[in-house]
C-alpha positions as a Markdown table, in Angstrom:
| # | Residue | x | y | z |
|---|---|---|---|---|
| 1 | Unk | 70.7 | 9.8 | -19.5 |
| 2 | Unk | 70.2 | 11.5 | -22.9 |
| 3 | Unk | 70.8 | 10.6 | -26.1 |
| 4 | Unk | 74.1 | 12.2 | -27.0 |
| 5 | Unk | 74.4 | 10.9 | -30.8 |
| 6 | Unk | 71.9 | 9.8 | -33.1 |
| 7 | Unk | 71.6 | 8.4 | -36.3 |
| 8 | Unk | 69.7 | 9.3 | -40.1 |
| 9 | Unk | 69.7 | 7.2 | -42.8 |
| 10 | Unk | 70.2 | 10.1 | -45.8 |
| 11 | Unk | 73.3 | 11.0 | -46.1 |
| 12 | Unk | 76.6 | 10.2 | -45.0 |
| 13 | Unk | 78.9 | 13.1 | -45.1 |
| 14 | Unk | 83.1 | 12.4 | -44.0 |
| 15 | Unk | 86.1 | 14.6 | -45.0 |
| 16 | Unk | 86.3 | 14.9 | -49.1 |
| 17 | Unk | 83.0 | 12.7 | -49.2 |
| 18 | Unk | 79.4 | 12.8 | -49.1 |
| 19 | Unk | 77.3 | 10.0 | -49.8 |
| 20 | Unk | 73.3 | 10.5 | -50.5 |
| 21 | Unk | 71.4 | 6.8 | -49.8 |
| 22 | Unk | 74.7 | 5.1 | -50.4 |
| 23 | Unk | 75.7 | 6.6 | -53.2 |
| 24 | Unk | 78.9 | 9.4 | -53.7 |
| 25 | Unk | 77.3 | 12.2 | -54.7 |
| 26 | Unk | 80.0 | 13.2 | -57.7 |
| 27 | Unk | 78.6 | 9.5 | -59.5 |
| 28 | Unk | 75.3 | 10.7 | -59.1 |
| 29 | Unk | 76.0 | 14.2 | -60.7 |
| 30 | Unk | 75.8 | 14.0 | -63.9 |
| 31 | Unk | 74.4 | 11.0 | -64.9 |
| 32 | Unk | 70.9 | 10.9 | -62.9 |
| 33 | Unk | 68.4 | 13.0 | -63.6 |
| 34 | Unk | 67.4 | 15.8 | -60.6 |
| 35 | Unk | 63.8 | 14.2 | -60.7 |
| 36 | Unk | 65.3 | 10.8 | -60.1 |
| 37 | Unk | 67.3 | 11.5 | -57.6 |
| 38 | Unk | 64.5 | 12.8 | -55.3 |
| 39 | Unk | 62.8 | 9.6 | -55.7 |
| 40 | Unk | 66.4 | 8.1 | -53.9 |
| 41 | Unk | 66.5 | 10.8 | -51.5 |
| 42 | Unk | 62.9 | 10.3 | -50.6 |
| 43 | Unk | 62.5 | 6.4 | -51.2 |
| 44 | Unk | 66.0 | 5.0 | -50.6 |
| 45 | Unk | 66.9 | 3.4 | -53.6 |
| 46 | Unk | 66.9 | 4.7 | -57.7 |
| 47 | Unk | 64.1 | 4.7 | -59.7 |
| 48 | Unk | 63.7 | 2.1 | -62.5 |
| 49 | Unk | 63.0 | 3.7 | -66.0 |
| 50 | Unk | 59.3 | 3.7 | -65.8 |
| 51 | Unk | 59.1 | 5.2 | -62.2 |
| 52 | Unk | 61.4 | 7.8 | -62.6 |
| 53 | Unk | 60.1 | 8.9 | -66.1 |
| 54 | Unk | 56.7 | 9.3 | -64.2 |
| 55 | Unk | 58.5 | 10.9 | -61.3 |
| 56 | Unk | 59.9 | 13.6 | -63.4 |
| 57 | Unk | 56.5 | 14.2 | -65.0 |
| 58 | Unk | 54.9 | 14.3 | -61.6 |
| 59 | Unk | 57.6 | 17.4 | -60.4 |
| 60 | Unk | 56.8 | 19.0 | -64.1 |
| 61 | Unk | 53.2 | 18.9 | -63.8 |
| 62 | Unk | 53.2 | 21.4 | -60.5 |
| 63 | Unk | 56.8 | 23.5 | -61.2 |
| 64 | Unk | 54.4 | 26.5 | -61.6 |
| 65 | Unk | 50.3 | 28.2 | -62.3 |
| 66 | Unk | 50.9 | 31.5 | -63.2 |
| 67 | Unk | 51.1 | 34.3 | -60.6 |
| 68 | Unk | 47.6 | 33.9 | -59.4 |
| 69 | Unk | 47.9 | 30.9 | -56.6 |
| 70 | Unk | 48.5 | 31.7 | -52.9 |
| 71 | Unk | 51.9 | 30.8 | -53.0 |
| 72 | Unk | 52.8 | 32.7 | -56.2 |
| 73 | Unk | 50.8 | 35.8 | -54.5 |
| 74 | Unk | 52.3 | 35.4 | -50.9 |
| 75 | Unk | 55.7 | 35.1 | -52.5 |
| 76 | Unk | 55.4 | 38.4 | -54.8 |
| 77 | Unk | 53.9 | 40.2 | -52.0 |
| 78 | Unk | 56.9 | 39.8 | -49.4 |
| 79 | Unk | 59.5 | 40.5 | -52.1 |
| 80 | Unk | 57.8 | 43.8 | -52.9 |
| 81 | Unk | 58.3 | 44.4 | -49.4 |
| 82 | Unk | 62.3 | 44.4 | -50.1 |
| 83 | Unk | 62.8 | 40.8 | -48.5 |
| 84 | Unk | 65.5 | 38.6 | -50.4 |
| 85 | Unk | 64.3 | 35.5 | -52.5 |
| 86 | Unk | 65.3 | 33.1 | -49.9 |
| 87 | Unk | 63.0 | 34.8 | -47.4 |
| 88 | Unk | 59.9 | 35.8 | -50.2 |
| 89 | Unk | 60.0 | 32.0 | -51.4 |
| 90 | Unk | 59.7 | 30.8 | -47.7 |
| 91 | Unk | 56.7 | 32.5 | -47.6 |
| 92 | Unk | 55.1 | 31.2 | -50.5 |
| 93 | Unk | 56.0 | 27.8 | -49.6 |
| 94 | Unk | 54.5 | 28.3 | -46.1 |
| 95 | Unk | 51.0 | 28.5 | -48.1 |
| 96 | Unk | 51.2 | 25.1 | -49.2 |
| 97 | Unk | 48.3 | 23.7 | -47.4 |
| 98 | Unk | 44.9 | 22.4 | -47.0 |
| 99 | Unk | 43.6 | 24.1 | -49.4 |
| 100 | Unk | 46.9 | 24.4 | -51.8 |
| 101 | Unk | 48.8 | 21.9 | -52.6 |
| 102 | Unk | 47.2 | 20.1 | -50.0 |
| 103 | Unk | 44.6 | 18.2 | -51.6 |
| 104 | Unk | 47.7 | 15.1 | -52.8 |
| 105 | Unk | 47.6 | 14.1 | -49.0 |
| 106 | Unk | 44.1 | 14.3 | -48.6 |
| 107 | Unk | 43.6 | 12.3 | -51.8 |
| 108 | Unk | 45.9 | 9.8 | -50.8 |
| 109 | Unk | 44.1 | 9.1 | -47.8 |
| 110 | Unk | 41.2 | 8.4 | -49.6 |
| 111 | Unk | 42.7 | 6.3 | -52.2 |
| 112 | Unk | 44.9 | 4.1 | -49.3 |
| 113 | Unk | 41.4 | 3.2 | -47.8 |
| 114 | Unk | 39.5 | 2.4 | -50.8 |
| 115 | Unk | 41.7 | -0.2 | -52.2 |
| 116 | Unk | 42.2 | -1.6 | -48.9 |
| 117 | Unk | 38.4 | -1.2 | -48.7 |
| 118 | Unk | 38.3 | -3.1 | -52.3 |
| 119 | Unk | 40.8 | -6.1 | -51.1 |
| 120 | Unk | 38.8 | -6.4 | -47.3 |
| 121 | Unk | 35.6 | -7.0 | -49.5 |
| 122 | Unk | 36.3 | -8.0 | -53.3 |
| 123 | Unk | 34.0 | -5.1 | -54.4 |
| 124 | Unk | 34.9 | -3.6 | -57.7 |
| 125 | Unk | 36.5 | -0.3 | -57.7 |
| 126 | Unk | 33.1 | 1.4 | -58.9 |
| 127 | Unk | 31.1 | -0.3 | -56.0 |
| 128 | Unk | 33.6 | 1.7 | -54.1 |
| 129 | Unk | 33.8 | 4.7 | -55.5 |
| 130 | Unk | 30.0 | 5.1 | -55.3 |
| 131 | Unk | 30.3 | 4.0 | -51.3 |
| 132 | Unk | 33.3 | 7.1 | -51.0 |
| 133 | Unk | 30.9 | 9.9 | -52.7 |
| 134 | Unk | 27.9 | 8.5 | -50.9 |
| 135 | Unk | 29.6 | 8.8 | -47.6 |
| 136 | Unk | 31.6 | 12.4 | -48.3 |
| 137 | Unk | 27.9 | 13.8 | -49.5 |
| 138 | Unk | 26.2 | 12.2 | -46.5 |
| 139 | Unk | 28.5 | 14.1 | -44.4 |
| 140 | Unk | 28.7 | 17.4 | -46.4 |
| 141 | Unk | 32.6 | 16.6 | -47.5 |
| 142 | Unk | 34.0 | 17.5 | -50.5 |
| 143 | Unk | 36.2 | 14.8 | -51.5 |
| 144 | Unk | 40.2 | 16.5 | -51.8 |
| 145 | Unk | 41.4 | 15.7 | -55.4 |
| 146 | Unk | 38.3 | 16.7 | -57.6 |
| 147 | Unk | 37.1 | 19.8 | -59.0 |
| 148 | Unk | 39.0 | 23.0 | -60.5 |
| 149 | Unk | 38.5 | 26.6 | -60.3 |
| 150 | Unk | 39.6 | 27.1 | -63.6 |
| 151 | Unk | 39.9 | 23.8 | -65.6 |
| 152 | Unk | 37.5 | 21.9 | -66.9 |
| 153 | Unk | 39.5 | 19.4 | -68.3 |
| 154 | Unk | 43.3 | 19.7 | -66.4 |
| 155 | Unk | 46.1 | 18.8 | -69.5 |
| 156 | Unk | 48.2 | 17.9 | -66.5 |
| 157 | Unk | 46.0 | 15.1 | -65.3 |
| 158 | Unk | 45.6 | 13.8 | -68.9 |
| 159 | Unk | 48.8 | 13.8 | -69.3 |
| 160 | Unk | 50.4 | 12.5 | -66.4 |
| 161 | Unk | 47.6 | 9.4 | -66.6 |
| 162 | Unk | 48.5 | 8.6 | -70.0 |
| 163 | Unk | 52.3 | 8.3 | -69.3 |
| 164 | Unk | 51.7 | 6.0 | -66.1 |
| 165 | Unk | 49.6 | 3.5 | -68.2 |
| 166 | Unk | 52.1 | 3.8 | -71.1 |
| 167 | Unk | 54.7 | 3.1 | -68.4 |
| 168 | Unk | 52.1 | -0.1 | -67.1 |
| 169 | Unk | 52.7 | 1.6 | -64.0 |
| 170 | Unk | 48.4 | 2.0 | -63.1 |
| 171 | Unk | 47.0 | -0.4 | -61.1 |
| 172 | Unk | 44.1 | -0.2 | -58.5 |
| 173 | Unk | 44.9 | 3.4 | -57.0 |
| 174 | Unk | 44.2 | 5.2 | -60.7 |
| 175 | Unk | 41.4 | 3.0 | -61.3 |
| 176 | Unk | 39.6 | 3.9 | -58.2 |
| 177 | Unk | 41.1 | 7.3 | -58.7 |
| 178 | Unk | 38.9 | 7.6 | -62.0 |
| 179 | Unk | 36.2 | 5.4 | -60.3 |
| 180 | Unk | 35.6 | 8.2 | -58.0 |
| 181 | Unk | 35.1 | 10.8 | -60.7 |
| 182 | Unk | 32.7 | 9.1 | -62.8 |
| 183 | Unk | 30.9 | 8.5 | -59.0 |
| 184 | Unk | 30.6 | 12.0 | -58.6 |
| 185 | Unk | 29.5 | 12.7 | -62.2 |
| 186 | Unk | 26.7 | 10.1 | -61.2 |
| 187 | Unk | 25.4 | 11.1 | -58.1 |
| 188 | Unk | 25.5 | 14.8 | -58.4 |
| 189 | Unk | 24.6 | 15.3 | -62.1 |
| 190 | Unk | 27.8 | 17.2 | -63.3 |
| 191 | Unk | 30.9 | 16.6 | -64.1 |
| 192 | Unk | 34.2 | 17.4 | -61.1 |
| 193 | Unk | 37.0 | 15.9 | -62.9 |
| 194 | Unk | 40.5 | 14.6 | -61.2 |
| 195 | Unk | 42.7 | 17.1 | -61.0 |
| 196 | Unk | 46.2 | 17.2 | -60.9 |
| 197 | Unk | 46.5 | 17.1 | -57.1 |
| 198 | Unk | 44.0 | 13.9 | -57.6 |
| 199 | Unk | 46.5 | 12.7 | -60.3 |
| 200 | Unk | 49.6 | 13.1 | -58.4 |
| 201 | Unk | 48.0 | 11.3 | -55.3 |
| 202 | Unk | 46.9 | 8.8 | -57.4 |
| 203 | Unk | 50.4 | 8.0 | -58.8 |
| 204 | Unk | 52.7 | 8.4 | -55.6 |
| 205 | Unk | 50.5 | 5.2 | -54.0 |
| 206 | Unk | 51.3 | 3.3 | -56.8 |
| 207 | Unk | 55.0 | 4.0 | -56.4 |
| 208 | Unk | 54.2 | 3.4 | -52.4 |
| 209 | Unk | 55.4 | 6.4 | -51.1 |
| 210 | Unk | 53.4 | 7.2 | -47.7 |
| 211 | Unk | 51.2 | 9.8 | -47.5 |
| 212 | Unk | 53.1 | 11.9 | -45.2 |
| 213 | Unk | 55.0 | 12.8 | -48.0 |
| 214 | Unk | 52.4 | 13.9 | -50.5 |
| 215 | Unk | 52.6 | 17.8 | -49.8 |
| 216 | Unk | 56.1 | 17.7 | -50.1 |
| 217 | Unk | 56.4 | 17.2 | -53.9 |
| 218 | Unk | 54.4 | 19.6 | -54.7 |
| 219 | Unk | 56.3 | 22.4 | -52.1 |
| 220 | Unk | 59.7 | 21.1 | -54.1 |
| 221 | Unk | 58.4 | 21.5 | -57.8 |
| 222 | Unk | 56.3 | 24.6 | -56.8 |
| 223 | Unk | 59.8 | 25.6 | -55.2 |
| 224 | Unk | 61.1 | 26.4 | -59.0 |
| 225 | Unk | 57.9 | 28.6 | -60.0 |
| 226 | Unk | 58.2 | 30.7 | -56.8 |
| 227 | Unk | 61.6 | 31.6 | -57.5 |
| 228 | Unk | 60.9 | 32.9 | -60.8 |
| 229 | Unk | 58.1 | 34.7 | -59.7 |
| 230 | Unk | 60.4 | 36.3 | -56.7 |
| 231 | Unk | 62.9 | 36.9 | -59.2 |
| 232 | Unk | 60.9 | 38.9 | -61.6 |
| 233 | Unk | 58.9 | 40.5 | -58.7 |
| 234 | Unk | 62.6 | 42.0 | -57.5 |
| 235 | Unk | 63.7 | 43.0 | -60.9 |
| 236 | Unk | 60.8 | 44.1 | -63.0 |
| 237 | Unk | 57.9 | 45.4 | -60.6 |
| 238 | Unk | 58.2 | 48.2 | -58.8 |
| 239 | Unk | 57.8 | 47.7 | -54.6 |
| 240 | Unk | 55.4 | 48.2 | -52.5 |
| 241 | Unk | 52.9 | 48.2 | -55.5 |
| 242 | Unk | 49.4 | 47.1 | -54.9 |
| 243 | Unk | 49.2 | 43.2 | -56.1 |
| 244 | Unk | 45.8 | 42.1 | -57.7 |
| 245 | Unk | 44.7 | 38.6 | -57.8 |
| 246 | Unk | 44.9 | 38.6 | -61.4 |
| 247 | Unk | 47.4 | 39.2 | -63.5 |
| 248 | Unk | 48.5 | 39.2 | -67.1 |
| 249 | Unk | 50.6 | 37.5 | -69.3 |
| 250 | Unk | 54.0 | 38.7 | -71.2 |
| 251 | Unk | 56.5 | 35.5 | -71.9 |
| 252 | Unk | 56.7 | 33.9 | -75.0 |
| 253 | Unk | 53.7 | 32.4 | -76.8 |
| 254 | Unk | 52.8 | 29.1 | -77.7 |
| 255 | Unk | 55.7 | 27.2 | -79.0 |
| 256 | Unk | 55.9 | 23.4 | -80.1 |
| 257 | Unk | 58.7 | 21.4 | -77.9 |
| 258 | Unk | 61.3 | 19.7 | -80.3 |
| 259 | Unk | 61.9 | 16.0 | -79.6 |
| 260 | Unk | 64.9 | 15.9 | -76.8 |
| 261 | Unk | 67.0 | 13.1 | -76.1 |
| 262 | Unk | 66.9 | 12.0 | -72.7 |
């Protein structure tokens, strides 16, 4: 016969309650941060300090890159069509992919096997690294996680590193993260730096989340940026208007961030 109820683990939702990972919702508001309570709805339990400090840098580093990525341009392009946000943010989300927002899976993967590549064999993570790039240029790969078209030298990967080994939060997936890099830089002559999707890989096996899950941070911070970009393509661009894969730049300039509270 078939199953005629099932069971998720989520949320429990009952007349005048709802309940996300076992905890009521109107405790939640208020007094954890939107970042950390991903990491609960995603991982099952809160965040300590460290690990949800680093997740809310992790959704920060990818909320938006201008108006030039897939996403940004698929989303602009169906709003100037006349479709409402909901429907023009869909569609940039439905760009997250291999080659967008993709690469944190991908990266993942490659991190998961090298440390358990590094603990099957006691090789350092450098020994490694160097076997990864070997193999990836042996079979004409390019290793997901590496490499910019635009930066060289990402702020958000610099950033985002520093605050996990502030938080004593790197261990063997950042090293051979990093390992890999300076591998690269080795056998090809030039540098292809860890980029943010490399960085963000990096950190969520650390915090052991499974790979299965990597695209999925990056479709819910990009989420954020794609609205604003729907937003001001309904209000301030005229439709049906011819969008270039460039674009310019009218927002506020650079400004220094006061110290906030948390």
């Amino acid at each position: 016969m078939p199953e005629t109820s099932w069971s998720q683990p989520i949320t429990q939702v009952a007349p005048n309650m709802i309940a996300v990972r076992g905890y009521r919702i109107e405790d939640l508001m208020g007094q954890v941060p939107f970042s950390h309570v991903v990491y609960l709805v995603l991982k099952g339990e809160l965040p300590t300090p460290a690990q949800g400090r680093i997740m809310d840098a992790l959704l920060v580093s990818s909320v938006d890159h201008g108006a030039t990525p897939p996403s940004a341009l698929a989303a602009r392009t169906v709003a100037s069509g006349g479709a409402p946000l909901t429907t023009a943010v869909a569609a940039g989300i439905m760009t997250i992919n291999r080659h967008h927002g993709g690469a944190i899976e991908g990266c993942m993967r490659v991190l998961l096997e090298g440390v358990a590549r590094q603990r099957e064999t006691a090789l350092s993570a450098a020994e490694v690294a160097r076997t990864i790039v070997a193999e990836a240029r042996a079979a004409g790969q390019r290793l997901p996680g590496y490499g910019h078209r635009l930066h060289t030298a990402d702020p958000r990967t610099a950033r985002l590193l520093a605050l996990v080994a502030e938080e004593g939060l790197a261990g063997a997936y950042v090293a051979l993260a990093q390992a890999i890099a300076a591998a690269i830089a080795e056998a090809s002559g030039k540098a292809l730096p860890l980029n943010v999707d490399g960085a963000i890989a990096a950190v969520l096996c650390e915090l052991d989340f499974p790979l299965e899950m990597g695209n999925g941070f990056f479709a819910i911070a990009r989420t954020v940026g794609l609205t604003a970009h729907v937003f001001d393509e309904i209000t301030s661009q005229r439709p049906m208007r011819p969008i270039e894969p460039t674009s310019g730049y009218n927002g506020p300039e650079l400004r220094p961030l006061e110290r906030r509270d948390p």
